[in-house]
TINU-153372 format. One record per residue (C-alpha): residue number from 1; residue in three letters; chain; x, y, z. Coordinates in pm, whole numbers, plus 50000, padded with zeros to 5 digits. Example, Ala and Ser with C-alpha at 12.3 -4.5 7.8 and 13.67 -1.06 7.14 Angstrom:
BEGIN
<rec 1, 'ALA', 'A', <51230, 49550, 50780>>,
<rec 2, 'SER', 'A', <51367, 49894, 50714>>,
***
This chain:
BEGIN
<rec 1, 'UNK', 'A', <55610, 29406, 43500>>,
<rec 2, 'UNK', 'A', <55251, 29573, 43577>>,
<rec 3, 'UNK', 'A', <55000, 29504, 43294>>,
<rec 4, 'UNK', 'A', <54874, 29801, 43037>>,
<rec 5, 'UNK', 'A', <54548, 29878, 43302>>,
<rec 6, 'UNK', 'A', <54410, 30061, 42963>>,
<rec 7, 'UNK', 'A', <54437, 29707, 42688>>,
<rec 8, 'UNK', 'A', <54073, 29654, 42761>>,
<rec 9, 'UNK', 'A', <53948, 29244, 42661>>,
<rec 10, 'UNK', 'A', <53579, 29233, 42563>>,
<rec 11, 'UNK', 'A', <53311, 29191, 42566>>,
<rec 12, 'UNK', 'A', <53329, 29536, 42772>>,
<rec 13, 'UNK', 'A', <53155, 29858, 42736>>,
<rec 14, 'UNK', 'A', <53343, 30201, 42790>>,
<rec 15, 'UNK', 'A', <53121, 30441, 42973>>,
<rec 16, 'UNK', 'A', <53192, 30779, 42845>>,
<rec 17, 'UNK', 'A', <53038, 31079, 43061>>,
<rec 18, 'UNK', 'A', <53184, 31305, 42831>>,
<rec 19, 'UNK', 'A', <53372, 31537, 43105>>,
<rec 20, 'UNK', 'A', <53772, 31535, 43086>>,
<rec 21, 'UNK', 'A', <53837, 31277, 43320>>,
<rec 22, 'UNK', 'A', <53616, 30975, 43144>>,
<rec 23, 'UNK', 'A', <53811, 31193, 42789>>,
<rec 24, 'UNK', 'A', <54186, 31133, 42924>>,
<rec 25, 'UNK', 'A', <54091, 30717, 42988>>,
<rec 26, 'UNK', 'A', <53948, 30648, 42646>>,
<rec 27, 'UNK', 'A', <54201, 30829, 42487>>,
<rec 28, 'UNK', 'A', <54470, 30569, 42691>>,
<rec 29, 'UNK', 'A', <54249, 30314, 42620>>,
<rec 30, 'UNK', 'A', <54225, 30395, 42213>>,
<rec 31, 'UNK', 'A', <54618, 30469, 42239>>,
<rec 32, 'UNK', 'A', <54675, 30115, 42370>>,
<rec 33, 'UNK', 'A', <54447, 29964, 42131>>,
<rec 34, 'UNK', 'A', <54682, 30170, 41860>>,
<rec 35, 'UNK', 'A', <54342, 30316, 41824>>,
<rec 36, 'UNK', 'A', <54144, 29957, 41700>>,
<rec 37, 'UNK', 'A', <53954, 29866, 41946>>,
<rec 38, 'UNK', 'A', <53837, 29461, 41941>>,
<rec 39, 'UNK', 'A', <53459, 29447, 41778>>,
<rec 40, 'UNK', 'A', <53345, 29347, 42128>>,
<rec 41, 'UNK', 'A', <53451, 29693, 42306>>,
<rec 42, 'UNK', 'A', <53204, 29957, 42289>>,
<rec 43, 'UNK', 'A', <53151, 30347, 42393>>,
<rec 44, 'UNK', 'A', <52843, 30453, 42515>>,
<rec 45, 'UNK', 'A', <52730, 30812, 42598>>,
<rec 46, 'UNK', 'A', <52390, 30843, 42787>>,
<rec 47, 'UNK', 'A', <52225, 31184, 42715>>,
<rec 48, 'UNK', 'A', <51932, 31303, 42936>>,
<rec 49, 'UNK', 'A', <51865, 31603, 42740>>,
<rec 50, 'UNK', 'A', <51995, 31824, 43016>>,
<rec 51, 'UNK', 'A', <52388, 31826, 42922>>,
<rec 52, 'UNK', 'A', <52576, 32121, 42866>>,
<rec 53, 'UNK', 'A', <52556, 32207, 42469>>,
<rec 54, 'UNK', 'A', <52961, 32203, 42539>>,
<rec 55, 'UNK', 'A', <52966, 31817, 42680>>,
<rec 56, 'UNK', 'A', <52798, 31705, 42377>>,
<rec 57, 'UNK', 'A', <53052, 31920, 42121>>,
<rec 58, 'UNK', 'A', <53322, 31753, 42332>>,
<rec 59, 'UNK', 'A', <53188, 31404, 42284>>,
<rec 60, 'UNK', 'A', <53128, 31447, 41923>>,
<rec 61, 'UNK', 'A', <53512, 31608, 41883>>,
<rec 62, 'UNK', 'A', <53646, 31292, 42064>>,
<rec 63, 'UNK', 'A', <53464, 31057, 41788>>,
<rec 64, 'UNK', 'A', <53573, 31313, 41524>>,
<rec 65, 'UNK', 'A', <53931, 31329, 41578>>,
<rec 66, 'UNK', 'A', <53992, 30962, 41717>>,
<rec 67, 'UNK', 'A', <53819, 30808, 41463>>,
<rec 68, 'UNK', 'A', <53616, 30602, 41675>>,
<rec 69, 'UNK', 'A', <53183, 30510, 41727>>,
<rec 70, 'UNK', 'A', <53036, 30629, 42019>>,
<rec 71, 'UNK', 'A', <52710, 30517, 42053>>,
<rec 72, 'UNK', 'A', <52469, 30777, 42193>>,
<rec 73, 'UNK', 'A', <52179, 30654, 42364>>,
<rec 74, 'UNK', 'A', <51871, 30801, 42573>>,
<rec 75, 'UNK', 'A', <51556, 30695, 42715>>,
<rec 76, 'UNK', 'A', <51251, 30649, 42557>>,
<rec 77, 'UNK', 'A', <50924, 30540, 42726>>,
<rec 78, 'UNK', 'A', <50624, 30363, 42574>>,
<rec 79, 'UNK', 'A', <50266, 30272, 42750>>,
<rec 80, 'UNK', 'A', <50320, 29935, 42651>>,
<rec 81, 'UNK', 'A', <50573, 29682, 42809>>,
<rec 82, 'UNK', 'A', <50881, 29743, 42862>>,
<rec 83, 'UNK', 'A', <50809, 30066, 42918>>,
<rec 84, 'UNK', 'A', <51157, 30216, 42964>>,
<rec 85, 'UNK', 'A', <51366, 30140, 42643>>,
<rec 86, 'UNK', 'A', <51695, 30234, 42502>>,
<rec 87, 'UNK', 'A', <51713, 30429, 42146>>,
<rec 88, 'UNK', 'A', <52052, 30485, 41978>>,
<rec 89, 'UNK', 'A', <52034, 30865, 41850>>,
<rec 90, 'UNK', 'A', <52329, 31088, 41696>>,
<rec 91, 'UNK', 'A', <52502, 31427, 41773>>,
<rec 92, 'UNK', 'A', <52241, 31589, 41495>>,
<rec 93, 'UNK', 'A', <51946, 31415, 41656>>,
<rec 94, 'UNK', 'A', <52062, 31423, 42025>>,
<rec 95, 'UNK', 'A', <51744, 31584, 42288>>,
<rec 96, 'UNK', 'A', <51850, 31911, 42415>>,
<rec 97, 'UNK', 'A', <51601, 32032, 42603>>,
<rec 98, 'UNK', 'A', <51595, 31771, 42852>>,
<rec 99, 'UNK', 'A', <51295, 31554, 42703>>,
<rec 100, 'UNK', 'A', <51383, 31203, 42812>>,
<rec 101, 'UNK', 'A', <51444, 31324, 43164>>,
<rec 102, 'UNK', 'A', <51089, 31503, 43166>>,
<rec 103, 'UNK', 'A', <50936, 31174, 43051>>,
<rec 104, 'UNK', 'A', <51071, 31002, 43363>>,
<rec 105, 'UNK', 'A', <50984, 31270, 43571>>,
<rec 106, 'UNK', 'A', <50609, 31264, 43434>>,
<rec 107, 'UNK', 'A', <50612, 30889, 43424>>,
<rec 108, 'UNK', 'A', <50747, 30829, 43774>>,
<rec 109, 'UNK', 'A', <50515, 31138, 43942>>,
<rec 110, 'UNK', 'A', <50751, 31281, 44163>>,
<rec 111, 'UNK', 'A', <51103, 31362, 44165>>,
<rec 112, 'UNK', 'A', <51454, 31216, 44215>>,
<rec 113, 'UNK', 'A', <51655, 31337, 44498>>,
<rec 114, 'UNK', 'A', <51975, 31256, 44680>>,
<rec 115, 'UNK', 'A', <51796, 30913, 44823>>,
<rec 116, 'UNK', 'A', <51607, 30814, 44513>>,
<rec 117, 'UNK', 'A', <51852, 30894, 44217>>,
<rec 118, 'UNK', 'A', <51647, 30716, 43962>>,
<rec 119, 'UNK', 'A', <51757, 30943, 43716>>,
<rec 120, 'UNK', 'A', <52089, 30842, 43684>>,
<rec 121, 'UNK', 'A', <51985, 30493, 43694>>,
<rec 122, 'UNK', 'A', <51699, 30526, 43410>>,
<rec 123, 'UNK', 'A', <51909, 30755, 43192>>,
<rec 124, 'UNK', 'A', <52212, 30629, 43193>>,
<rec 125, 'UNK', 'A', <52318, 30343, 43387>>,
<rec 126, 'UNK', 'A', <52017, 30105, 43284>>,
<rec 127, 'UNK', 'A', <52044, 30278, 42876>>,
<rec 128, 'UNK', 'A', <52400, 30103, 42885>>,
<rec 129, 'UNK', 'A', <52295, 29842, 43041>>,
<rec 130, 'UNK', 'A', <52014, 29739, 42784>>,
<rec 131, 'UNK', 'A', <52244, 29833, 42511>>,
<rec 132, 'UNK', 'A', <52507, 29566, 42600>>,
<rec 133, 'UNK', 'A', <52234, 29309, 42681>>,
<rec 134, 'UNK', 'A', <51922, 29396, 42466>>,
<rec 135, 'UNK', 'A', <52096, 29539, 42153>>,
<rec 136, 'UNK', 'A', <52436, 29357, 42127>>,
<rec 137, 'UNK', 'A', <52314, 29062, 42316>>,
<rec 138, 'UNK', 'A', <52606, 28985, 42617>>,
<rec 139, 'UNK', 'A', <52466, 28804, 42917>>,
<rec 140, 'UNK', 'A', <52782, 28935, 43080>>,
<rec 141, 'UNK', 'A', <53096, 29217, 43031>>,
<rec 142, 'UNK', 'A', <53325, 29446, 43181>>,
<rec 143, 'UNK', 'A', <53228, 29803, 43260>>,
<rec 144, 'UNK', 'A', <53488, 30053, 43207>>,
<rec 145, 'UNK', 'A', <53443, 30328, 43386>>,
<rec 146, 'UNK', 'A', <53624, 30704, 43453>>,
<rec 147, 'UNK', 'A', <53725, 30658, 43848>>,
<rec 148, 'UNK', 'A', <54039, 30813, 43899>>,
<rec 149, 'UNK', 'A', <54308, 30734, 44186>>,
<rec 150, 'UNK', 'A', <54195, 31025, 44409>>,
<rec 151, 'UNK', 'A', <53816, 30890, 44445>>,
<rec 152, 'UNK', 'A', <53835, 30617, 44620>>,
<rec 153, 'UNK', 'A', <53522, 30651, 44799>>,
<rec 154, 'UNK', 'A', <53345, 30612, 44441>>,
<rec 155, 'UNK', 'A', <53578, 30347, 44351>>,
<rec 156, 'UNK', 'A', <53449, 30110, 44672>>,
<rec 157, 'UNK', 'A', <53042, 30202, 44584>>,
<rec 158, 'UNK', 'A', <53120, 30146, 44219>>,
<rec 159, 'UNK', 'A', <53230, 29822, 44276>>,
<rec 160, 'UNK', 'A', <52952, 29689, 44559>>,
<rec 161, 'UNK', 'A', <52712, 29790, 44315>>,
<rec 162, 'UNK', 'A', <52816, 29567, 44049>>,
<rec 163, 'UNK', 'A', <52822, 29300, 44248>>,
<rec 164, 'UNK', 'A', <52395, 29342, 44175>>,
<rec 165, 'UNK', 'A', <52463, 29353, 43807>>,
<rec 166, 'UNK', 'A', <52598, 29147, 43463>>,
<rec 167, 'UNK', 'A', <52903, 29348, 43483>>,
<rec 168, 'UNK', 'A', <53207, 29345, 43637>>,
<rec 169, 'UNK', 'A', <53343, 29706, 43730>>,
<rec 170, 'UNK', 'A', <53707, 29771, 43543>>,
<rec 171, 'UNK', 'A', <53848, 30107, 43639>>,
<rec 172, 'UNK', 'A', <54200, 30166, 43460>>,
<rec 173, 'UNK', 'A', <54259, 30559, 43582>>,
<rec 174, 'UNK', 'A', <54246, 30367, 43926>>,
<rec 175, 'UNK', 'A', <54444, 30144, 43833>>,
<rec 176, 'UNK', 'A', <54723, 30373, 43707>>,
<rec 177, 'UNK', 'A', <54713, 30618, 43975>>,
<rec 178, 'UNK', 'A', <54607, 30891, 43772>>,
<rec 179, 'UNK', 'A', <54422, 31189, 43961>>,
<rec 180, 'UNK', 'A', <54243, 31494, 43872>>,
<rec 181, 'UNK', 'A', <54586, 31709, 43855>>,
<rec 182, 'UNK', 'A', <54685, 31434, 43593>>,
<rec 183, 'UNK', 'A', <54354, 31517, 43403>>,
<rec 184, 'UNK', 'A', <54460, 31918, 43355>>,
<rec 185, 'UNK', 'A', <54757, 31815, 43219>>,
<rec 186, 'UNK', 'A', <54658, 31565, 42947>>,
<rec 187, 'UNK', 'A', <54398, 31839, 42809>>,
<rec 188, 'UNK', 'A', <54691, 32138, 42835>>,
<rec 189, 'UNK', 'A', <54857, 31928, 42593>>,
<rec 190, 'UNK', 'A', <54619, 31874, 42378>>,
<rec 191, 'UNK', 'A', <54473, 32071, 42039>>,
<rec 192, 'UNK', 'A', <54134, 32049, 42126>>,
<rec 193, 'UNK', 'A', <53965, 32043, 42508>>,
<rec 194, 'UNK', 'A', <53573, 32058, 42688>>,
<rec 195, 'UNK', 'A', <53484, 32408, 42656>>,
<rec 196, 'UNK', 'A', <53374, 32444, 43011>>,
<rec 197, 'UNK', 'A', <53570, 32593, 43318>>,
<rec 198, 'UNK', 'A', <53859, 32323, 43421>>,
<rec 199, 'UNK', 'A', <53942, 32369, 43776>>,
<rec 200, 'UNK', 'A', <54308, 32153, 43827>>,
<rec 201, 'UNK', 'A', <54096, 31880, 43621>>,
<rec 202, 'UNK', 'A', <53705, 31911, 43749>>,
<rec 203, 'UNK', 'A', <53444, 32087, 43555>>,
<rec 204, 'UNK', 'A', <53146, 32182, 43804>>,
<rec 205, 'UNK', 'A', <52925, 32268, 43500>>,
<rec 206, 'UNK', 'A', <52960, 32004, 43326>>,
<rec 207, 'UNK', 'A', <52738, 31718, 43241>>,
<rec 208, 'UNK', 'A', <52364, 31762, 43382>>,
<rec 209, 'UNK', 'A', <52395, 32151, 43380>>,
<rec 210, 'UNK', 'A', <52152, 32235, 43696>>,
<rec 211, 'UNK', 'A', <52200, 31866, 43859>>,
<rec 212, 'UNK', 'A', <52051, 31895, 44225>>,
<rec 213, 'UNK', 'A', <52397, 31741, 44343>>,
<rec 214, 'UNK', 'A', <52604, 31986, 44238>>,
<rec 215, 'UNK', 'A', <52629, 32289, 44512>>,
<rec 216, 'UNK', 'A', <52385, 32490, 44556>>,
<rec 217, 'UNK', 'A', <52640, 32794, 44496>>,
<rec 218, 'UNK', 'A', <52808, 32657, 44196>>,
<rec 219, 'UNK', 'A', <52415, 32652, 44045>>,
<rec 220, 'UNK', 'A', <52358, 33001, 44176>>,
<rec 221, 'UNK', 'A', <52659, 33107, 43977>>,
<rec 222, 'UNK', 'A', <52564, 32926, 43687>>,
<rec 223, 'UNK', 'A', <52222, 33064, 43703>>,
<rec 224, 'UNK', 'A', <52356, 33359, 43648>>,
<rec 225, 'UNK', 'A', <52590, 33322, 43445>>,
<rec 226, 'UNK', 'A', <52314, 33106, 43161>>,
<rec 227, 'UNK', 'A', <52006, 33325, 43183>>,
<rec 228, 'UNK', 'A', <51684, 33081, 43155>>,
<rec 229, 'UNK', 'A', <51905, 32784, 43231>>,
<rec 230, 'UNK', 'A', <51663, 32707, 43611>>,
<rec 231, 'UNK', 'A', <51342, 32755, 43424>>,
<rec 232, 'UNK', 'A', <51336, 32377, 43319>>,
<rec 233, 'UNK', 'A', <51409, 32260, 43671>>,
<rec 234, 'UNK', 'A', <51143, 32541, 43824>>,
<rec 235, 'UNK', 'A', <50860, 32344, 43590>>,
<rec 236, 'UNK', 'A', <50965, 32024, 43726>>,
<rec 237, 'UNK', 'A', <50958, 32150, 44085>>,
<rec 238, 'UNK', 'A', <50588, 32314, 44050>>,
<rec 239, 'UNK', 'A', <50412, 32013, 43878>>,
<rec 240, 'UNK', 'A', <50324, 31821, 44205>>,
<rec 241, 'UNK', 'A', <50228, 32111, 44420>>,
<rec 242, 'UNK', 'A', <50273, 32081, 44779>>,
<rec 243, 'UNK', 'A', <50287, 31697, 44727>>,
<rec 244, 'UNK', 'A', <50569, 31515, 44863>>,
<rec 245, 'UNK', 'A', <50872, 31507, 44707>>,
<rec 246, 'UNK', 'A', <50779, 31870, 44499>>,
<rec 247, 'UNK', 'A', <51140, 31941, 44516>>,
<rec 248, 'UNK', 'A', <51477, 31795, 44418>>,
<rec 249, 'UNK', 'A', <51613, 31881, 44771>>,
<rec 250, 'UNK', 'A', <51493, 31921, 45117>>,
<rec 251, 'UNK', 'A', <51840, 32048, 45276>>,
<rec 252, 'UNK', 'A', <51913, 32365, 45038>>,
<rec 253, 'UNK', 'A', <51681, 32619, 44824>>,
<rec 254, 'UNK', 'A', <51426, 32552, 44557>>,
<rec 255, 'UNK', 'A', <51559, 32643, 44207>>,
<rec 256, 'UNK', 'A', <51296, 32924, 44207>>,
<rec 257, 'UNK', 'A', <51503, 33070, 44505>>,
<rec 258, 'UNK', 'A', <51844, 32997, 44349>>,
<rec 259, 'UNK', 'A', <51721, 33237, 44098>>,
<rec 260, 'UNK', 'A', <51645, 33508, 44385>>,
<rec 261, 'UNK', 'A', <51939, 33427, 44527>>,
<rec 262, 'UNK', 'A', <52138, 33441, 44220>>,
<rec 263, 'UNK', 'A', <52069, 33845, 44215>>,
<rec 264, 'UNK', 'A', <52208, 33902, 44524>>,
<rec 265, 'UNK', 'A', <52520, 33884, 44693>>,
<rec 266, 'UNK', 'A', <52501, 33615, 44953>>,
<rec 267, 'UNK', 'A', <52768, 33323, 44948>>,
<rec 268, 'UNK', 'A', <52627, 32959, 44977>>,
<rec 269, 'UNK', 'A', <52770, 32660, 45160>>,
<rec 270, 'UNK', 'A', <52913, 32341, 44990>>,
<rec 271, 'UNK', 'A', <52624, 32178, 45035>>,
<rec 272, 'UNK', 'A', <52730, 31928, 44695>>,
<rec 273, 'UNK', 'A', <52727, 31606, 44619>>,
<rec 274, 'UNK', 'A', <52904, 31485, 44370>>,
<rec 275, 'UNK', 'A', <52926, 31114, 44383>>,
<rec 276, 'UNK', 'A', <52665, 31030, 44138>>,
<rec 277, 'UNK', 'A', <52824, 30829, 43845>>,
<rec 278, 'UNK', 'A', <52693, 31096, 43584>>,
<rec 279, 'UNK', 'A', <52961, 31295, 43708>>,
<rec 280, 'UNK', 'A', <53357, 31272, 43609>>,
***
């Protein structure tokens, strides 16, 4: 007989994204726990300031009504050495306006794009990283993350790149078959849900609201449907000028245009993507 994929042996961290998929496995994972999970298994959200108001209600309603800590952690830079550092804030406290990203953005001088995604690795891949090492103190432990049966393409990167790292990569949705159709039925059939659009199990606003690897026509329409929401990726985009890498992306409009754009009519290409690990 197959193993539970979701009984989980520490020392492990569960990466939470806070979208419905990474939702569904914790849930299986708590509910094969009997909801006590062993002192050396941990949740971890990574905020960059720039999540939808709705992903962070949705992560704080999963600790409310499972009864379990999720740690919430962000970035937090210093002149000194080490420079990037992990702080452990709450729900109350949690950035909103996307400060820790604008830090790295200001410390780094130039911007992350679809080669150089150093904002997923500063904000939230190395933040969990230093909380399992720095704070807790494990030289090594499994990383649980939300990679369904239908994504195998992220499945195969996810586990090359820990090959690089202290973790090994432990993906139970994968494990059980589960795919995104599974998803939008655990959260029909449940009393609470993310308050964002579900599309058969994939919310394209969620997480980083204006991320440059979502389409550019799912950001048009969110443009216009969140007045304001571009104006914090517009300042990023004019604070280097005609310097190289002024913009998030070379291959589709600036978020200036989007705006324009957003006004009008005209239907964009799929020009996404989403295989960046602060998706789910």
């Amino acid at each position: 007989m197959k193993s539970n994929p979701y009984k989980i042996e520490g020392p492990a961290l569960i990466s939470f994204s806070g979208g419905r998929t990474s939702g569904h496995m914790l849930y299986h994972i708590l509910e094969a726990h009997d909801f006590n999970l062993p002192e050396d298994v941990h949740i971890t959200f990574a905020n960059t300031g720039k999540e939808m108001e709705q992903t962070l209600d949705f992560v704080q309603e999963c600790s409310k009504r499972w009864g379990v800590k999720i740690h919430w952690l962000e970035l937090e830079i210093f002149d000194e050495k080490p420079v990037y550092r992990t702080k452990e804030v709450t729900y109350e406290t949690a950035s909103r306006n996307g400060e820790p990203f604008e830090a790295l953005v200001d410390r780094k001088k130039f911007l992350p794009n679809p080669v150089a995604r150093f904002c997923t690795a500063e904000l939230k891949i190395r933040r969990m990283r230093d909380f399992m090492r720095k704070v807790m103190g494990y030289d090594h432990w499994d990383n649980v993350i939300g990679l369904r049966y239908d994504e195998p393409r992220r499945v195969m990167s996810a586990r090359k790149s820990a090959d690089r790292e202290r973790w090994e990569s432990i993906m139970p949705l994968y494990d059980a078959e589960v795919t995104k159709e599974d998803v939008a039925e655990f959260w029909r059939n449940q009393e609470f849900d993310l308050q964002l659009e579900n599309y058969n199990g994939v919310a394209p606003e969620g997480n980083c609201d204006l991320c440059f690897l979502k389409a550019s026509q799912t950001r048009k329409n969110m443009i216009k449907k969140y007045p304001g929401m571009a104006d914090w990726w517009i300042k990023q985009e004019q604070k280097f000028g005609d310097h190289k890498g002024a913009t998030f992306r070379k291959d589709g409009p600036t978020y200036i245009d989007l705006v324009d754009i957003s006004n009008s009519e005209v239907e964009l290409f799929d020009d996404g993507l989403g295989d960046c690990t602060c998706h789910d």
